[in-house]
N, C-alpha and C positions, 0 to 999 in steps of 0.2 A: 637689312636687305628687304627686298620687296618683288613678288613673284612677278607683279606686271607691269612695273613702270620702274624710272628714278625715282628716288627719293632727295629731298633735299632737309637740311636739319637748319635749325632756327633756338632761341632759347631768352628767359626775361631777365637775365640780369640787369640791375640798374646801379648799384654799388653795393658796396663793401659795407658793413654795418660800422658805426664807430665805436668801438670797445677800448680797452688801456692801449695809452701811448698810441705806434704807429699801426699796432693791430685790431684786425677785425675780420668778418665772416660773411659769407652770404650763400644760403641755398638756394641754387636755378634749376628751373625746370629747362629740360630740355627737350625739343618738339622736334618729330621726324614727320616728315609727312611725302605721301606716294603724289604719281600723275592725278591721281583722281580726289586728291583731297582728303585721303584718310591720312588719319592722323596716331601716331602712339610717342609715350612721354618717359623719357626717366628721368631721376632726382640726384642732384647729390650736391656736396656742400665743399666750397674752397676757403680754407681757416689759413690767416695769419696767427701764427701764435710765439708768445715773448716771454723762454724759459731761461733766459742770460743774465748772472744779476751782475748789477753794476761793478764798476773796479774802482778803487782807492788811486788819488792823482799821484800823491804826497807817497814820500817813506812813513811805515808803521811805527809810532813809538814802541818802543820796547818795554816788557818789566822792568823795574826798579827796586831798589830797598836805599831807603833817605833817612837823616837824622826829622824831628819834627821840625826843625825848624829852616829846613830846606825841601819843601814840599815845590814841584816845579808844576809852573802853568801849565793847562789842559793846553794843547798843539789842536791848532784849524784845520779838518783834513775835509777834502773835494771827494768827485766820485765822478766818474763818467760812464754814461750806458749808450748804447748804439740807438734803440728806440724812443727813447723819451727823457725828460730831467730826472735826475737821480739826487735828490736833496740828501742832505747829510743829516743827521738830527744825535748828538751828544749826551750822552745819559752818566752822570758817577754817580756810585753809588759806595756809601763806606760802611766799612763792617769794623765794630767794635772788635777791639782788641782786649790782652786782657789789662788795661788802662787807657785813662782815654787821649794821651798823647801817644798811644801805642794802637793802631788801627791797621787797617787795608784801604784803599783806594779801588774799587774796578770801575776804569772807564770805558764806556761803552762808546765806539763809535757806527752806526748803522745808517746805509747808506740803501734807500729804496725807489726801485723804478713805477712809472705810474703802473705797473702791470703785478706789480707787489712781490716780485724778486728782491731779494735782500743780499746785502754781503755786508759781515760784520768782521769788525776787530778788536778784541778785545786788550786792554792792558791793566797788568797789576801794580800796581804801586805799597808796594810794603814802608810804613810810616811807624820809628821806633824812637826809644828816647831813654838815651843812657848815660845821660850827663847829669851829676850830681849835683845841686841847688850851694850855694854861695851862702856859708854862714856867718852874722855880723859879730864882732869881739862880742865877749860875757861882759856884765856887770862885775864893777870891785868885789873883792870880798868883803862879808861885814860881819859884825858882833853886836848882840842884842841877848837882854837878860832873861827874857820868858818865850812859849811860845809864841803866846796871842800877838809876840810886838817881831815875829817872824813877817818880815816885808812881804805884799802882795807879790806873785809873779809876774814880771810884767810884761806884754808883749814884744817881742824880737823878729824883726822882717830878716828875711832871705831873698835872694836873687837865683831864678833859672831860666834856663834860654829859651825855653818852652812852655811855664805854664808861670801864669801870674796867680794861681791860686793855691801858694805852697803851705802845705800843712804844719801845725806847729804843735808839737808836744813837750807837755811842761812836765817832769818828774823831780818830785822831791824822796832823797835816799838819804834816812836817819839812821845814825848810830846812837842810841841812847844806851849805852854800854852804861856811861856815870850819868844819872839823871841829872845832877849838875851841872853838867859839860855836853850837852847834846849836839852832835854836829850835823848838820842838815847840810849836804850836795845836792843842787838845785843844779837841772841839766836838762838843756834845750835842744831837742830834736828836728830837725827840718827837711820832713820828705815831700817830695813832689808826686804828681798822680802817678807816676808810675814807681814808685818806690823806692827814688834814688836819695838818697840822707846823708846829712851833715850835721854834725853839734858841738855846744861850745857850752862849759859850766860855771857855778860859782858857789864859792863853800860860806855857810853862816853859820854862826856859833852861839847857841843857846844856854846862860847858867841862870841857877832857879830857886830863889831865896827866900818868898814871899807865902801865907798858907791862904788855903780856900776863904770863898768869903758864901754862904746859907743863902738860898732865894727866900721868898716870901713862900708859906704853904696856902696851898689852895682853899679858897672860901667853904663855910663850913656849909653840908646840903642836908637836905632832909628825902628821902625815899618811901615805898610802900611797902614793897617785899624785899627778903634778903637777897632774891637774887638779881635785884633792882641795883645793889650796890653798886658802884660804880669801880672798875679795876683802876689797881692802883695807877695811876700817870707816875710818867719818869718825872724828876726835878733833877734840874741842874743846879751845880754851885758852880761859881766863877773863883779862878785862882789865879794870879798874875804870873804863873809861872806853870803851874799844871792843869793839864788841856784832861786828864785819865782822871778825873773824881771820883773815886766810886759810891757808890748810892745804894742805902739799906733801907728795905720798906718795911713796919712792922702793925699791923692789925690786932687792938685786945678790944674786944668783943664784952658787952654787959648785957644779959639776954634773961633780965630776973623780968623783966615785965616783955611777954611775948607780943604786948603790942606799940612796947617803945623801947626797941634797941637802942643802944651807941655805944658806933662804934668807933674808938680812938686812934687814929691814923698817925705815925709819926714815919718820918725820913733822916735819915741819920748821915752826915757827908763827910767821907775821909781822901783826905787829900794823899800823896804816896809818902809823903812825910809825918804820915802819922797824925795831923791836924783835923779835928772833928766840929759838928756843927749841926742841930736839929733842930724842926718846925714839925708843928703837929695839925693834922685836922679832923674834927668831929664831924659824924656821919650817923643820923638820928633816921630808923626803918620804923613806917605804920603803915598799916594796910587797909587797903578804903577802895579796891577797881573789883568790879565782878568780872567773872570768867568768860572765856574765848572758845568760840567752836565755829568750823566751818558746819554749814547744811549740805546736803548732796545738791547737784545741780538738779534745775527741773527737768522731767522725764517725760517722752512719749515712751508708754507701751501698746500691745496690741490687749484688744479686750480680752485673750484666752489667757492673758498671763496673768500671777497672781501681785495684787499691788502690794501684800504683805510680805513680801520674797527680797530683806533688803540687798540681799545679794544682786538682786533685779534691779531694784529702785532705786542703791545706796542708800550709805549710811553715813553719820556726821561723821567728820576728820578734824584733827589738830583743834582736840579740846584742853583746853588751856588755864589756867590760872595765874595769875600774878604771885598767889601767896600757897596757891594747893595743888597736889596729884590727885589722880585715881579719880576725875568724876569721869560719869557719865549722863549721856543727853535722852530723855524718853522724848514720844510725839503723841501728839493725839490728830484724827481726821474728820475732816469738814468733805462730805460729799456735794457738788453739785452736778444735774445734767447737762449733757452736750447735745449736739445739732440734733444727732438720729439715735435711733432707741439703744444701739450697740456702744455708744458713747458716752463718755461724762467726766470731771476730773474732779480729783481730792487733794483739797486744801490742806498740807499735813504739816503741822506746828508741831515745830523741833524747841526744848524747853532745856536747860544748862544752870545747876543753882550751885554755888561753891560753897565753902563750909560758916560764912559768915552769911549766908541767905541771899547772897548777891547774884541775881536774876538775869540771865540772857537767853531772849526768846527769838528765833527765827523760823521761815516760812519754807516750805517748799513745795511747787507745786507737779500736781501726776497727770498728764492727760491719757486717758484711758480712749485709742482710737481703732476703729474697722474698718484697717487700709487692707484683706487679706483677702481674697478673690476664693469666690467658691472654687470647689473639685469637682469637675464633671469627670461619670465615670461613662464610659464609652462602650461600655462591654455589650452592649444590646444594641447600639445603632447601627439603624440601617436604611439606605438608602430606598427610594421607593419607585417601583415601575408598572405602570399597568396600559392598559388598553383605551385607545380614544373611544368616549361611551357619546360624544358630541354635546355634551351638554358641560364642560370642567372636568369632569369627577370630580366633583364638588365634595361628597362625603367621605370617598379613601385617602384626597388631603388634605380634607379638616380632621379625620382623627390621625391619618401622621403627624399633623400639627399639633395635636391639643398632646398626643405621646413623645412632642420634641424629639424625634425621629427614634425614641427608645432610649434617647440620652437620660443620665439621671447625673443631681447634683445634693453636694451636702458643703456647709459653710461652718466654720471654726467657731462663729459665735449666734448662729440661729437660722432662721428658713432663709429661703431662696425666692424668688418668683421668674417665673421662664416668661421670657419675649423672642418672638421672630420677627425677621425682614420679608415676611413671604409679603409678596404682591399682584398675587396672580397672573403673573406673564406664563404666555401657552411655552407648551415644549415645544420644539422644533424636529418634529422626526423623531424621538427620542435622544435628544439632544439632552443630556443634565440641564436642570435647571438648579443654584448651590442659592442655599436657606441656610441663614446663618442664626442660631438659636441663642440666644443669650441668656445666664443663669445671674442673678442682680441681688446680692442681699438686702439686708433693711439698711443699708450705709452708701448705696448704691455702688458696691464694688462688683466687678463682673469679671465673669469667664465664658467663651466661646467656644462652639462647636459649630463646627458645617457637617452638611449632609445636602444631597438633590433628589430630585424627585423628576419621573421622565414619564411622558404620555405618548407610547408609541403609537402610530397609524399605519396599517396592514392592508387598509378595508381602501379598493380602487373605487372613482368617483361613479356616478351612478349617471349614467346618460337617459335624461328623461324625452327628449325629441332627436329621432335619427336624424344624418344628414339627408336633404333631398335632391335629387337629380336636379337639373340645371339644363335646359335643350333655349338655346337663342338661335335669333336671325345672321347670316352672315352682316359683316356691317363690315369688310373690305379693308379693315385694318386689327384684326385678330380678335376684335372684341374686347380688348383688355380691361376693360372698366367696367363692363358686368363679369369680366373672370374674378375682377382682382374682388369686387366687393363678394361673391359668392365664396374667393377665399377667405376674406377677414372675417366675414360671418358665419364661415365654418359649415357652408352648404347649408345654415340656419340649424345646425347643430345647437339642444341645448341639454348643460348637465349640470349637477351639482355635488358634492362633499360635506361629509358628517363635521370634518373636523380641519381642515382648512382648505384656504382660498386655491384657483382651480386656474389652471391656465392650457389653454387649445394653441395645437400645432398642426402642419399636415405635411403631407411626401411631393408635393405637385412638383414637376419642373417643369414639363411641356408638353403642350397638346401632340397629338398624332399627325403628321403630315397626310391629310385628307383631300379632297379636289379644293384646287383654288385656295381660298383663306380659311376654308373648313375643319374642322376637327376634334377630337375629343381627350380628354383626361379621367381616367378613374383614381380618385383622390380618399387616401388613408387619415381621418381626422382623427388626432389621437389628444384626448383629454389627462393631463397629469395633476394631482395633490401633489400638496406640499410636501410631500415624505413622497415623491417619486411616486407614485401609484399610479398605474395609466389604466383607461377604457378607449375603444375605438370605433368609430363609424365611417359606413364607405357609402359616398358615393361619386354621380359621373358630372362634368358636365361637357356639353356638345354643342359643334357650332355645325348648323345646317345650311343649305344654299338648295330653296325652292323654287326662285325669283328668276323668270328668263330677263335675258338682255333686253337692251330698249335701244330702238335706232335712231343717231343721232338726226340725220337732216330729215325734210318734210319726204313722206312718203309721195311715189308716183302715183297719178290713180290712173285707174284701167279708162281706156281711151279709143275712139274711129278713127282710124287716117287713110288718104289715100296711100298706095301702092309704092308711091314715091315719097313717103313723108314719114317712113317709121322714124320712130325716136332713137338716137343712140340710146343705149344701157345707160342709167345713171348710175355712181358708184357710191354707195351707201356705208357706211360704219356706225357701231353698235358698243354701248358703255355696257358694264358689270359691275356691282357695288362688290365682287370677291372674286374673279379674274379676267383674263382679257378673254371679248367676244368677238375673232377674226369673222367677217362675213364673205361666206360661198353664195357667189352668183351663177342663176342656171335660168337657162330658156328651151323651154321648148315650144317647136312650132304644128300646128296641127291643120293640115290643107282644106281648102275650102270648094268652093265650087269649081273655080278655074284657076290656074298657075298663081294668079297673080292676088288670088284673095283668100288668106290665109289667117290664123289668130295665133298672135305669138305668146305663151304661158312663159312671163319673167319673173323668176322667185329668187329671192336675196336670203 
């Protein structure tokens, strides 16, 4: 509503924004406005929006449970939504079962609008397999006199409705009750991946008349140590009828010469029938290899450690002999220096002799290094604050400097030397300034400490020229350019500071309303340092107006006329360089001899 007029309302829609599908949005302003052209606005926003999801055209397949091999096509299902196409998009996804012609099927059908509404349907399809695989007849039965001439097993196919990849297991079941007469049931197995089985057998019959026949014994060697020997290998005999030979190994040892054993190796083979059969082989030990030791790895220590401490440094492992125990490894050490004085390594030779003199020498080396940072100890540092004397204080922070602000340092393997970052930057008010002190050994390993140091200023600046008065001519436009430079110049104020840079302000706002364009200001200049410290000087400055008006047009000059010939009054005006000069006009007349002859006094 509107106190003094109608109002009539207006507003900028131009469309709809285009968003999903048939929806979308748009915020207007809306404009009311009165008779007189005022105007006020509100906002708001009109939303189509598309929370409906699509629908299914088709009936929904349903769950199922199928044999494998009746698995049914995936069904085309539609989808229709009020706002926009609703495409369909088909997802299965199968989950193993526990075999893999035994699974789950879940098809997913989801159907989405451009506006991302969904409606889904899901179905299961349970996929099983419990038909048994199709066994082909067994082979004849046969007869055959030994094992070894027992026939290969040979491969047998089966048939299943559902997997062509059916498994086949071959089992052979001996009765060797009479080793003469051995009967072997050979029985074929056929499952399918999911563990459904079918088999079919065939009986052979083994008798066994024939004795072992001895391999050859293995070539005869020569070794170094006894424990060099070589264990006994198995040997086979071969028997036309028995597969069980059993095999006796026997070792007799000549050890009169400790450095030419031989040793006599024989194999003995008995069939189950009691039939025997042996080869022998010679095995000649000398010993000629010198002994084995690892070294310690090589080693960084720090210089405080002791390089003698093999507990520190290690020591040898898996010292060894071919033909002896119980040695052990001595060393001896080769020092050379390293980069800086806390440095240096030892070349230390590891030496291993065995009971025959036979010599193994290895290296190992020790770097002895000063990676450890000195200790500063803190207990005396202190921070440093004094007075600006304007000159640094040069000498209370050269000896906090040369005293590393009271810090003290001590290092694990010798002296120290102290450095600082000071660079003489002033304080700021007592502002910290942080010096950072570094302690360096001979390795140049370091440690840090901070500490600041602060130059406070107290002392206000010192005005060595007052401000001075300031008295000008009116000049009919406020004078502002000799006000403004008697400001910036600070009434020609001048001062200075021990210990920093100085900056002038003043109080003026405005002259005194005086006649005309005249007037005056008495003005507070106040000098501050950099640490806030102020001095002040006063003075005035004034604008005067001594200067009378000046008349514009030509003056009239004094004049005879007859009686009948006075002048009208002329009408005169009058400028002011600082305000207006209205001019009073006055006459007066002073009589003369007779009526008619008078002198008229005209002042303006």
């Amino acid at each position: 509503n509107d106190d003094c007029s109608a109002i009539a309302w207006s507003h900028d829609f131009t469309a709809l924004s285009d968003d999903c599908g048939e929806t979308g949005s748009a915020t207007v302003i809306f404009t009311v406005t009165d008779g007189c052209g005022n105007q006020a606005t509100t906002t708001a926003t009109f939303t189509i929006i598309d929370d409906t999801p699509p629908a299914f055209v088709e009936a929904l397949p349903a769950d199922t449970t199928v044999e494998c091999d009746a698995v049914p096509t995936p069904e085309v299902l539609t989808a229709d939504d009020d706002c926009s196409e609703a495409p369909v998009v088909f997802e299965e996804v199968r989950t193993d079962g526990t075999c893999p012609n035994a699974y789950t099927l879940t098809r997913t059908w989801t159907a989405t609008d451009a506006c991302g509404n969904e409606t889904q349907h899901i179905q299961t399809i349970t996929v099983q397999d419990t038909t048994a695989p199709v066994a082909p007849a067994a082979p004849e039965d046969v007869t055959v006199e030994c094992t070894d001439e027992i026939p290969l097993m040979i491969d047998l196919t089966a048939t299943d409705n559902c997997d062509s990849d059916i498994t086949v297991t071959g089992v052979d079941t001996t009765d060797n009750t009479d080793p003469c007469n051995i009967i072997v049931t050979r029985t074929w197995t056929f499952t399918d991946s999911c563990d459904n089985t079918a088999s079919v057998s065939q009986t052979i019959t083994v008798a066994d008349t024939t004795a072992p026949l001895a391999p050859a014994a293995p070539e005869d060697v020569t070794v170094e140590c006894t424990d060099e020997i070589p264990p006994m290998i198995d040997l086979t005999a071969t028997d036309n009828c028995d597969s069980d030979i059993t095999v006796t190994g026997v070792d007799t040892t000549d050890n009169t010469d400790p450095c030419n054993i031989i040793v006599t190796r024989t194999w003995t083979f008995t069939d189950s029938c009691d039939n025997t059969a042996s080869v022998s082989q010679t095995i000649t030990v000398a010993d000629t290899t010198a002994p084995t030791f690892t070294a310690p790895d090589d080693i960084t220590i720090e210089c405080d450690q002791n390089a003698l401490d093999l507990t520190l440094t290690g020591d040898v492992t898996d010292e060894a002999d071919n033909c002896a125990t119980g040695l052990e490894a001595t060393f001896t050490d080769a020092t050379n220096p390293g980069a800086c004085a806390n440095e240096y390594t030892i070349i230390r030779t590891w030496t291993l002799t065995d009971d025959c003199d036979n010599t193994t020498t290895l290296e190992q080396t020790i770097n002895v290094v000063d990676t450890t940072d000195p200790s500063i100890d803190t207990t005396n540092l202190e921070n440093l604050s004094i007075e600006c004397d304007g000159s640094g204080n040069n000498d209370a922070i050269t000896n906090w400097l040369a005293n590393n602000a009271g810090a003290t340092a001590t290092d694990n393997c010798g002296e120290v030397t102290w450095t600082n970052n000071y660079g003489g930057t002033a304080s700021d008010c007592a502002t910290p300034i942080e010096v950072i002190f570094t302690a360096t050994d001979a390795c140049g390993n370091q440690a840090t400490v901070t500490a600041t140091y602060a130059i406070t200023d107290n002392t206000p600046p010192t005005i060595t020229t007052p401000a001075s008065d300031l008295t000008v001519q009116c000049d009919g436009t406020g004078n502002t350019t000799a006000l403004q430079n008697w400001l910036d110049t600070f009434g020609g104020a001048l001062a200075n500071d021990d210990c920093s840079a100085i900056a002038w302000s003043h109080d003026f706002t405005a002259l005194s309303d005086d006649c005309g364009e005249t007037g005056s200001a008495t003005v507070i200049f106040t000098v501050t340092d950099g640490c806030g410290n102020q001095a002040t000087t006063t003075a005035t400055f004034t604008i005067i107006d001594d200067t009378p008006p000046a008349f514009v047009e030509a003056l009239p000059a004094d004049t005879t006329v007859e009686c009948d010939a006075v002048p009208t009054p002329e009408v005169l005006t009058a400028d002011d360089d600082c305000s207006e000069a209205p001019v009073v006009f006055e006459e007066v007349r002073t009589d003369g001899t007779c009526p008619n002859a008078y002198t008229l006094t005209r002042t303006w």
